[in-house]
N, C-alpha and C positions, 0 to 999 in steps of 0.2 A: 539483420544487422543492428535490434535495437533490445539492448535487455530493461526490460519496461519495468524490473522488479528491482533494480540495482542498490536502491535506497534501503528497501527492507533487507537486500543481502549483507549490505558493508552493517546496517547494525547487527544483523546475527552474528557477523563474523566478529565485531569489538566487543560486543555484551555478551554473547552465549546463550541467549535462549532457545528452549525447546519449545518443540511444539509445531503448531502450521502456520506458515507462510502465505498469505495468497495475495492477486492481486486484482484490482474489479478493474478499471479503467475502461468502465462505458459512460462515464460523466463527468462532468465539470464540478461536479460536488461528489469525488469518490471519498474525501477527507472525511466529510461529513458523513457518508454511506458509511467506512471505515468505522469511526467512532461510536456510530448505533450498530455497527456487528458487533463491535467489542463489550458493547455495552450489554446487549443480550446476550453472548457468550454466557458473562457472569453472572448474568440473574439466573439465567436456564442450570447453570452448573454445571458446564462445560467447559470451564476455564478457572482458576482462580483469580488470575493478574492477565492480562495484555497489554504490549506495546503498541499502540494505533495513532494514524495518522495519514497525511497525503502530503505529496510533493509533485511539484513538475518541474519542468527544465526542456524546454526544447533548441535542445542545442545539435540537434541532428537536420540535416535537410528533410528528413522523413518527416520528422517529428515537426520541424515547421511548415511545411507544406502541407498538414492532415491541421494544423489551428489554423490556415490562412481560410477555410472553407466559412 
């Protein structure tokens, strides 16, 4: 009951880009992990451009009861 990707969904869906979507959300700095994928993407030449970043929001009982730990 928790789509943990929802942020990178509503931008594909306003902007339109192609390409892969993923999500890491095994740390406290996924933003940061985020940004050095993106960043190698485009050196390795795997990408031209990406969108990257992080967000949270624990606005679910799941979700806050998994940060109370």
């Amino acid at each position: 009951m928790l789509i943990a990707n929802m942020a990178s969904g509503q931008i594909a869906i306003q902007f339109g880009p192609q390409g892969a979507k993923y999500l890491r959300g095994d740390s406290l700095c996924d933003g940061a992990h985020c940004i050095g994928d993106a960043f190698r993407a485009i050196v390795y030449g795997d990408a031209e451009a990406m969108i990257t970043g992080g967000t949270e929001a624990n606005i679910t009982p799941l979700t806050i009861g998994g940060s109370m730990r």
